[in-house]
C-alpha positions in Angstrom: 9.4 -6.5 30.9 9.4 -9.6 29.1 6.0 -11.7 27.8 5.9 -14.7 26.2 3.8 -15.0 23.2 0.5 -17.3 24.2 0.6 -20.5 22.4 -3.2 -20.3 21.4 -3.0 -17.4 19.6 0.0 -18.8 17.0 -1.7 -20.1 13.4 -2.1 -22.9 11.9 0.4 -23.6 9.0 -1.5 -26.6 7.7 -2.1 -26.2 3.7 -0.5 -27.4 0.6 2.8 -26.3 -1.0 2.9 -23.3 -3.5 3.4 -25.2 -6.5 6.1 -23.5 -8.6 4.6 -24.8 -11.8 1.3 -22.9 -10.6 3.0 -19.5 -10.9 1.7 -17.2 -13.8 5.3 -15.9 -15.6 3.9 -12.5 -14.9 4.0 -10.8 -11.5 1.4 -9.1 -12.2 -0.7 -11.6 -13.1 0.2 -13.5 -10.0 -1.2 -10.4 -8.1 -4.1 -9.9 -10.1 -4.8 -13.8 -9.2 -4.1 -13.9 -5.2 -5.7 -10.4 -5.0 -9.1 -11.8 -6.6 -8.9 -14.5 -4.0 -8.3 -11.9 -1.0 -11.6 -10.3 -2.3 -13.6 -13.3 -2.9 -12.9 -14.3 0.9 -14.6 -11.4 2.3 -11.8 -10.2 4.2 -11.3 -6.7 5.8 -10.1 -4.3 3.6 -7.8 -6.4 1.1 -6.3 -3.9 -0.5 -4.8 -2.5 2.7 -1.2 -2.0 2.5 2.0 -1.4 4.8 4.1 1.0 2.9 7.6 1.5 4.3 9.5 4.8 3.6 13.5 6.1 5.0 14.5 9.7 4.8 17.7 10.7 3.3 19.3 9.7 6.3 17.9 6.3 6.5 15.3 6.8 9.3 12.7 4.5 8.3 8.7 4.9 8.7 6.2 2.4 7.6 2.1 3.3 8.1 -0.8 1.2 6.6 -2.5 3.0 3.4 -4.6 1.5 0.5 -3.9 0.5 -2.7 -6.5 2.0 -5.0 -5.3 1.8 -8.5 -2.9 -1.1 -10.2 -1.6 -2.4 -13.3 1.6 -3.1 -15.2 3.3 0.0 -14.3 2.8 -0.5 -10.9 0.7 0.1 -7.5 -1.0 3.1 -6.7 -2.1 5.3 -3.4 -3.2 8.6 -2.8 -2.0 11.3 0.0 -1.5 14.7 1.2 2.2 15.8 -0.5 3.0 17.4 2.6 2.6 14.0 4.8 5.7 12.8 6.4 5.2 9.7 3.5 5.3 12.4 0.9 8.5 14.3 2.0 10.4 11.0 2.8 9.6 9.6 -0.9 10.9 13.0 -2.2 14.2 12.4 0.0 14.7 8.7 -1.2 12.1 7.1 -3.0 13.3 3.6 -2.4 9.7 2.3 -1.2 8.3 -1.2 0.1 4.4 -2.5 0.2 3.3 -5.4 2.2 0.1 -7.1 1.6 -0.9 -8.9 4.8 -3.3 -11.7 4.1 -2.7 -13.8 7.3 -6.2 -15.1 7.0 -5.1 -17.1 4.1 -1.4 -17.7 5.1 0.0 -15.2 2.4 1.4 -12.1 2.1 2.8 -10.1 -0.9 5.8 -7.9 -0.6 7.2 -5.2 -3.2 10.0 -3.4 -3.8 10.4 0.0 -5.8 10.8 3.5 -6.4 7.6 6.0 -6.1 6.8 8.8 -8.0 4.1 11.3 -8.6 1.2 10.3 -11.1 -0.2 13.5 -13.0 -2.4 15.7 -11.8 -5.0 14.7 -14.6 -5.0 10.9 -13.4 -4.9 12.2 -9.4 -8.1 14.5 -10.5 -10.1 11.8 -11.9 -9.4 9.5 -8.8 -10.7 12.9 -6.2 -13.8 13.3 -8.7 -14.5 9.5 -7.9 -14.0 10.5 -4.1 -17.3 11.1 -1.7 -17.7 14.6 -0.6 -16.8 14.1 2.8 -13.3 12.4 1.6 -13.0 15.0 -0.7 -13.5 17.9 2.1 -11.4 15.8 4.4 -8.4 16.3 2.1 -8.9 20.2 2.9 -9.1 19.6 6.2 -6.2 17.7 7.4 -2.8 19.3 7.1 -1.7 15.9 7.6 1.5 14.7 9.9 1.0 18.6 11.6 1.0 18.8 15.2 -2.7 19.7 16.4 -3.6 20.6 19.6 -7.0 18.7 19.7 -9.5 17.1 17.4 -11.3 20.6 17.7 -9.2 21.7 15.2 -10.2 19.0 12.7 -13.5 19.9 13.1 -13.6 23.5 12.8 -11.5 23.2 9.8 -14.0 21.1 8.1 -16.9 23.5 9.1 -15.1 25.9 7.2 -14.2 23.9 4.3 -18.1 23.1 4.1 -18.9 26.5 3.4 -16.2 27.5 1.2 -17.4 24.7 -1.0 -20.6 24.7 -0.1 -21.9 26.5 -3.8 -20.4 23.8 -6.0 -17.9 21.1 -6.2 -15.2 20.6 -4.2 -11.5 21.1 -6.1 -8.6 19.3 -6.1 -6.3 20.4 -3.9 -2.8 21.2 -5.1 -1.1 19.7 -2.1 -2.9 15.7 -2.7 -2.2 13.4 -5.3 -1.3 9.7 -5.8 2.0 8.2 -6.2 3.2 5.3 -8.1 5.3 2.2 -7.0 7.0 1.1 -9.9 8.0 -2.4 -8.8 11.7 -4.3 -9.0 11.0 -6.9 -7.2 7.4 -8.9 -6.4 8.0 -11.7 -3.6 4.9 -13.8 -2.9 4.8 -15.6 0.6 2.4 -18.9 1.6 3.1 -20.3 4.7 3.7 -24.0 5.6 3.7 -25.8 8.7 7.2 -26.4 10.8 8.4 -22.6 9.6 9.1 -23.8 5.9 7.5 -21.7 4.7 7.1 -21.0 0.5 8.5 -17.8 -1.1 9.1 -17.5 -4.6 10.2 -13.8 -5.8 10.2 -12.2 -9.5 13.0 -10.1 -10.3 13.1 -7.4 -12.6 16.3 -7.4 -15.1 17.9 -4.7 -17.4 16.0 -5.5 -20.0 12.8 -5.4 -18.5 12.4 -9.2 -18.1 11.1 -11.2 -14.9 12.8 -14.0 -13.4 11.5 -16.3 -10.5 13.2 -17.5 -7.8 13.0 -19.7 -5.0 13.7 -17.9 -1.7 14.7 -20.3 1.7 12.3 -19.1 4.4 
């Protein structure tokens, strides 16, 4: 089967160059600065994030999770360490994240290894967690094969009353894991496909670079 791609539903390019000159020296700043802007426009979920992952033998995976914690050493999400995420990471952790912020013509994309954060930094994210989110992270042995949503749910009856005397624990199976980035490329599009891309490398000696990429 073959469709072609209708022609009103393609975007509209139309907005000025990414001045070079305008970029901070600092990825992270740069980040920090397009992130705020995501957020000030009000659109869904900003700090949603396509994380792509490979196994040892280079079968790759890529879901949508959320960034909930960054700074200079790096981006930060949270999941169950038995996920297929978890146990691909473990295998290679050779990661890439993918902000997509179509709405304003931009995207953000990283490369880098993950790793485990503490426990103690994991804990104090779960504390910050609602109940239910909390409990859910009991619930779901996630990436399992179920046979309905019954399961799910009679999990998290059980989980209510197991916890239902105090607070709920962090489980020793759910933590967050850190993307330590080696390269940042940041993405604005331009009309007629030429589109801007500038990327900041990551050097030996722990120095960042810029460079122009052709779209």
């Amino acid at each position: 089967m073959s469709m072609k791609i209708p022609e009103e539903i393609k975007q509209d390019f139309s907005r000025e160059p990414l001045d070079p000159k305008s970029l901070l020296p600092d990825p992270f700043d740069q980040f920090e600065a397009w992130f705020g802007q995501a957020c000030a426009k009000n659109m869904p979920a900003p700090n949603a994030m396509s994380l792509a992952t490979a196994s040892a033998d280079g079968s790759p995976t890529v879901r949508t999770v959320l960034l909930k914690v960054y700074d200079r050493d790096g981006f930060v999400f949270f999941t169950n360490y038995g996920s297929r995420k978890a146990q691909q990471i473990a295998e290679n952790p050779r990661v890439s994240l993918l902000f997509p912020w179509f709405s304003m013509g931009r995207q953000v994309t990283i490369t880098g290894v993950a790793q485990r954060i503490p426990t103690a930094a994991s804990l104090r994210y779960f504390l910050s967690r609602s109940r239910g989110s909390q409990l859910g992270a009991w619930t779901s042995d996630q990436s399992s094969v179920i046979s309905s949503r019954t399961v799910l749910e009679t999990t998290l009856a059980r989980m209510k009353q197991k916890f239902s005397a105090g607070d709920v624990p962090l489980p020793d199976f759910w933590g967050g894991f850190r993307v330590t980035p080696e390269t940042i490329e940041f993405w604005q599009s331009q009309p007629d496909r030429l589109h801007d891309r500038f990327v900041y490398v990551l050097d030996d000696a722990d120095n960042w670079s810029i460079e122009r990429l052709a779209p």
